[in-house]
C-alpha positions as CSV (number, residue, x, y, z in Angstrom):
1,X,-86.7,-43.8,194.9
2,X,-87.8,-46.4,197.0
3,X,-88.6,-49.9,195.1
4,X,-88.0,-54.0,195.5
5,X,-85.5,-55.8,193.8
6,X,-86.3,-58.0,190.6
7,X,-84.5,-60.9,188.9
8,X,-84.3,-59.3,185.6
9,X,-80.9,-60.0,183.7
10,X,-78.3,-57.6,184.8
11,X,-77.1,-57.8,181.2
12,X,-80.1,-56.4,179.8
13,X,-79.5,-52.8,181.6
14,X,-77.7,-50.1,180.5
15,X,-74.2,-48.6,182.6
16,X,-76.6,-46.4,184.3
17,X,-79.7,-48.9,184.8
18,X,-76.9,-51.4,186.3
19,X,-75.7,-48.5,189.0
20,X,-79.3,-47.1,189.0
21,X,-80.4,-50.5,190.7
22,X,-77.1,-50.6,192.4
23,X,-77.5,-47.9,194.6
24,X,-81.2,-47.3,194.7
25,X,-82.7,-46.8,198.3
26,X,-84.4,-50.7,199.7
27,X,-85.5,-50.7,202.8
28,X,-85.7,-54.8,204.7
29,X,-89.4,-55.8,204.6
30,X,-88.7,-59.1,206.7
31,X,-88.7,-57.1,209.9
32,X,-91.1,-58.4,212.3
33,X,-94.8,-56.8,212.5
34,X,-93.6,-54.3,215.3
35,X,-91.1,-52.2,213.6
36,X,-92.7,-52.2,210.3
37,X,-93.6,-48.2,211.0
38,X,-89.7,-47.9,211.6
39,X,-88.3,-50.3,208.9
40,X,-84.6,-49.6,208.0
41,X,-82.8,-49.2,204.8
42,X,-81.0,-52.2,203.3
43,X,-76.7,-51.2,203.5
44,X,-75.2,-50.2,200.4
45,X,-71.7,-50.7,199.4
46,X,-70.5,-47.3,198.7
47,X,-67.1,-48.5,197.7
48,X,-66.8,-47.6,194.0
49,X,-68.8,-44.3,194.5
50,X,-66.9,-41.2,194.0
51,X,-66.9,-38.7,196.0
52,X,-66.3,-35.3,194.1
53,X,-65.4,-33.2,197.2
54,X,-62.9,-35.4,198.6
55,X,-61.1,-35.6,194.9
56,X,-61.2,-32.1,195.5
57,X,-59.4,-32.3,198.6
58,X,-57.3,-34.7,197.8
59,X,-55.7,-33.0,195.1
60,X,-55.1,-29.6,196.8
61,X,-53.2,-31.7,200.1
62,X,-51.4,-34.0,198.6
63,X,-52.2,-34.2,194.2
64,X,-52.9,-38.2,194.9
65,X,-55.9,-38.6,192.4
66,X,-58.2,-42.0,192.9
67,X,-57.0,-44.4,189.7
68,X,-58.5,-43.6,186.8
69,X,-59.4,-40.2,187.8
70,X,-56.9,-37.4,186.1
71,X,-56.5,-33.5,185.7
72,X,-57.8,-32.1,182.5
73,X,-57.1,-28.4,183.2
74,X,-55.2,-27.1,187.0
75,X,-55.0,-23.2,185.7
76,X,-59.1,-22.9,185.6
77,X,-61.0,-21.1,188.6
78,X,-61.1,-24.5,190.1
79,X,-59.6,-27.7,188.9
80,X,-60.9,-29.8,185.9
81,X,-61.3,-33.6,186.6
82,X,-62.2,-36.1,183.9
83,X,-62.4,-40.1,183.9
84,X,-60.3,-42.3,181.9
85,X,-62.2,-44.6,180.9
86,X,-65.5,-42.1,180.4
87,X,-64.2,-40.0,177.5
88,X,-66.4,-36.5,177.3
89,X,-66.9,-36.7,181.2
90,X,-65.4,-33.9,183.2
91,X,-66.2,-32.6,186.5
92,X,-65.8,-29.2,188.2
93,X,-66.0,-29.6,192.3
94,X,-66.6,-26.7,194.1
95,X,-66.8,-24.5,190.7
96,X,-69.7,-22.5,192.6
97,X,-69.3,-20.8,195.9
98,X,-71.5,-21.1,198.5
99,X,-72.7,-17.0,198.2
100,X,-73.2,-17.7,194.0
101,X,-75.1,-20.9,194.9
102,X,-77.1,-18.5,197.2
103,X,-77.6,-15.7,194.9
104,X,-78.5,-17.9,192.1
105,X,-81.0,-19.7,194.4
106,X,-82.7,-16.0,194.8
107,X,-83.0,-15.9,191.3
108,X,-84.5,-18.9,190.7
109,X,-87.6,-18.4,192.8
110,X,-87.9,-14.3,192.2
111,X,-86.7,-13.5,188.9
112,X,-86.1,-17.1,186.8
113,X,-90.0,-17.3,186.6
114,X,-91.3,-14.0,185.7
115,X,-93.1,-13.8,182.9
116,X,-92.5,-14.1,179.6
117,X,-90.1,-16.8,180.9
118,X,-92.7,-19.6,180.9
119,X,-93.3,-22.2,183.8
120,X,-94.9,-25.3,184.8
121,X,-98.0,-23.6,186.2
122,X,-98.1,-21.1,182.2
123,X,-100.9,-24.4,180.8
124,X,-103.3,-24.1,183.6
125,X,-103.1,-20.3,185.0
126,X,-101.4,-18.4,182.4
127,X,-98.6,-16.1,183.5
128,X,-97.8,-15.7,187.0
129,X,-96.3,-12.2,188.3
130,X,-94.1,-11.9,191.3
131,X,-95.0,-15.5,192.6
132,X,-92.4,-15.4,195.2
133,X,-93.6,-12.0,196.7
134,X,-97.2,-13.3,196.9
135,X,-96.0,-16.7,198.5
136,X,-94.7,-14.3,201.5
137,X,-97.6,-12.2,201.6
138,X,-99.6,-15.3,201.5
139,X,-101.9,-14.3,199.0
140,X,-104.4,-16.5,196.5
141,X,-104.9,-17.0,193.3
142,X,-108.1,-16.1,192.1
143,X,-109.9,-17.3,189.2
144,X,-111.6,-13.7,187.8
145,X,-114.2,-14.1,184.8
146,X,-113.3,-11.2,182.8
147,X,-112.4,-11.9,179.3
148,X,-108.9,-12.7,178.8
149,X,-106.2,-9.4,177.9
150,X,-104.3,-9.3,174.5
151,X,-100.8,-9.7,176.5
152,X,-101.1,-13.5,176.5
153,X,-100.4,-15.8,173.6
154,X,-101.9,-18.1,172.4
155,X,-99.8,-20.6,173.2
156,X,-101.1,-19.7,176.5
157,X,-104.9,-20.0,175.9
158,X,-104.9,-23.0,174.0
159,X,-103.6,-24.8,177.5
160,X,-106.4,-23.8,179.3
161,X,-110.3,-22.3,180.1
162,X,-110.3,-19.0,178.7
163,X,-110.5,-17.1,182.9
164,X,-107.7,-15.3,184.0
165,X,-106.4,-15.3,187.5
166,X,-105.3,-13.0,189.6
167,X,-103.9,-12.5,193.3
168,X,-105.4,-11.2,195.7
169,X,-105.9,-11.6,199.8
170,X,-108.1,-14.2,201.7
171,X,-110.0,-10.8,203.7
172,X,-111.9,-10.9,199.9
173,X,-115.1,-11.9,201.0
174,X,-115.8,-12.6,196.7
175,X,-113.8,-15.6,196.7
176,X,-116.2,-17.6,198.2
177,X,-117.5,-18.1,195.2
178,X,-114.5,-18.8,193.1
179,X,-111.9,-21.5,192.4
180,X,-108.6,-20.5,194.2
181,X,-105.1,-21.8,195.1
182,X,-102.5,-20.8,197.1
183,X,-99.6,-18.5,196.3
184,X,-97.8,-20.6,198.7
185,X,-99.0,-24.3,197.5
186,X,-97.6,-22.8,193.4
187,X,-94.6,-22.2,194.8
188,X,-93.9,-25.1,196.5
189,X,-95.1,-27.1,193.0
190,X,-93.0,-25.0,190.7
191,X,-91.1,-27.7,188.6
192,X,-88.9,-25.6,186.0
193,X,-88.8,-22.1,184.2
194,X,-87.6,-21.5,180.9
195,X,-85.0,-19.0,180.2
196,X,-83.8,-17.4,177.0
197,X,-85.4,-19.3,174.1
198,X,-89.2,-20.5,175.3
199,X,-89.6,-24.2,175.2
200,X,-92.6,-25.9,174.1
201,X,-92.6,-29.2,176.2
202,X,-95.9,-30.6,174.3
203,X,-93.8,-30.2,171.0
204,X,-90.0,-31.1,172.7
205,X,-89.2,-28.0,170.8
206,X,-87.8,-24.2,171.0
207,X,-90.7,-22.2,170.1
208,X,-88.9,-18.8,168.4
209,X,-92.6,-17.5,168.0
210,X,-93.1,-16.7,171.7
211,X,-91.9,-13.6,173.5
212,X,-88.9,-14.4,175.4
213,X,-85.7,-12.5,177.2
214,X,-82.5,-12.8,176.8
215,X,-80.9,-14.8,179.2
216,X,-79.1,-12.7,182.5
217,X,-75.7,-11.6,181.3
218,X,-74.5,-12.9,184.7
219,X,-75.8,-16.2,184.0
220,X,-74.5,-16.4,180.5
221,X,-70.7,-15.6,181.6
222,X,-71.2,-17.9,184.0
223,X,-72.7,-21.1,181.2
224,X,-69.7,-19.0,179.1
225,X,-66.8,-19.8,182.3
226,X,-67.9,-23.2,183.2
227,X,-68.0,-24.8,179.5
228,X,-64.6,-23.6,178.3
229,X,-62.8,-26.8,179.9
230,X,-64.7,-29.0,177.5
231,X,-64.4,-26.7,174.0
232,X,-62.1,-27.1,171.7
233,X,-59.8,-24.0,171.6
234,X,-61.2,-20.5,169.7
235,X,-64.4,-22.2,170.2
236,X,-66.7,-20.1,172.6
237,X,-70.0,-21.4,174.3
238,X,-73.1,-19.3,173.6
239,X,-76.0,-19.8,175.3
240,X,-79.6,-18.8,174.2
241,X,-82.3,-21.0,176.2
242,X,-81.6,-22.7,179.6
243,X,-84.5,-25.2,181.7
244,X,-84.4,-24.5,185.4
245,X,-85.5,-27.4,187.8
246,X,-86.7,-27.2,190.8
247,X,-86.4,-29.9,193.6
248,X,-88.4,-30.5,196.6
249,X,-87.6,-32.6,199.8
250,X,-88.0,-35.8,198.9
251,X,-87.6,-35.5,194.7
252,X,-84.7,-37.4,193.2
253,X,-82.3,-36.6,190.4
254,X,-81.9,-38.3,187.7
255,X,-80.2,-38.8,184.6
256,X,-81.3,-37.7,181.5
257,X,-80.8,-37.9,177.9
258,X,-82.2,-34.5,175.8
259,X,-81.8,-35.2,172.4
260,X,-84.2,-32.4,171.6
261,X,-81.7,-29.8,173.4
262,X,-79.9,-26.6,171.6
């Protein structure tokens, strides 16, 4: 996020306003008129940032923890840290390995939005089949006038015209004469799927109604494995909806607060 700074009351922000501004990117707009195509970012004082990885490292070399910083579990699949001072707060470095970051990567653009698991895209085209393999084949979406098939809710008609679409390849010599869009340019604006549980974002609520899968057994052992460290004993996690984001160059993470989530 790129922005200027104000003169607003520092006391007036939150912890995470406060380090928000803090550490937000500011690039120097007193440069002269020459470099202004090449203006540079403003330094920032990375000093009290931590750095998860090098905890991480740390730990297994030598056990010297940064203060405040302390081991909540040391027999898990990876090591358990959690702040002193942030009660609740625990963090897992390197709990993934680079081939399950990979594989669930895959999933996320080939099987994550397959319908009925509903997606950004589900208000304005309905459901989309196998977007990933027609982003390689580089097909289009086609707008097609037939009348719409009994597979789709309602949830999904309501959200938009009442066309169906359809892919097919530019050598069509019909689409000329219809509304179209990339396989290639969906893919590149998918923003989350739904998994388990279908959510209803105009609603902030789990819609039960809607036809939904369970979520991947994999991925469930997984939620199951990495939530443990922060149950109380006997108490096991179980997972029956999960949002996947998606992030493209450029898009920022941020923080925040669901108080509509299961």
């Amino acid at each position: 996020m790129y922005g200027t700074e104000n003169n607003r009351d520092d006391s007036e922000r939150t912890a995470f306003r406060r380090a928000e501004k803090k550490y937000k990117l500011y690039y120097d707009y007193n440069a002269s008129s020459k470099n202004k195509k090449k203006k540079q970012p403003k330094p920032v004082d990375l000093a009290e940032v931590l750095d998860f990885r090098s905890i991480l490292e740390c730990y297994h070399q030598n056990a010297v923890l940064p203060s405040g910083v302390i081991v909540l579990h040391d027999k898990f699949t990876s090591p358990v840290f959690a702040l002193q001072n942030r009660p609740g707060f625990y963090f897992i470095p390197g709990a993934l390995s680079i081939e399950k970051q990979c594989s669930l990567i895959r999933e996320s653009l080939t099987d994550f939005p397959q319908p009925p698991n509903r997606t950004n895209h589900n208000a304005l085209y309905g459901p989309i089949q196998d977007l990933f393999v027609a982003a390689k084949e580089g097909k289009l979406l086609v707008e097609d006038n037939s009348p719409i098939t009994s597979s789709e809710t309602y949830a999904d008609i309501d959200h938009r015209d009442d066309k169906e679409w359809k892919f097919t390849t530019e050598k069509d010599m019909s689409l000329r004469k219809c509304r179209t869009v990339s396989a290639s340019v969906l893919l590149r604006k998918l923003r989350w799927s739904t998994l388990g549980l279908q959510f209803d974002w105009s609603k902030r609520n789990y819609d039960v109604s809607l036809p939904h899968n369970k979520i991947p057994e994999a991925l469930c052992e997984l939620s199951k494995q990495l939530a443990k460290p922060a149950l109380p004993g006997g108490v096991e996690f179980r997972p029956d909806a999960a949002i996947v984001n998606y992030f493209g160059l450029g898009d920022t993470l941020v923080a925040t607060l669901m108080t509509w989530s299961r």
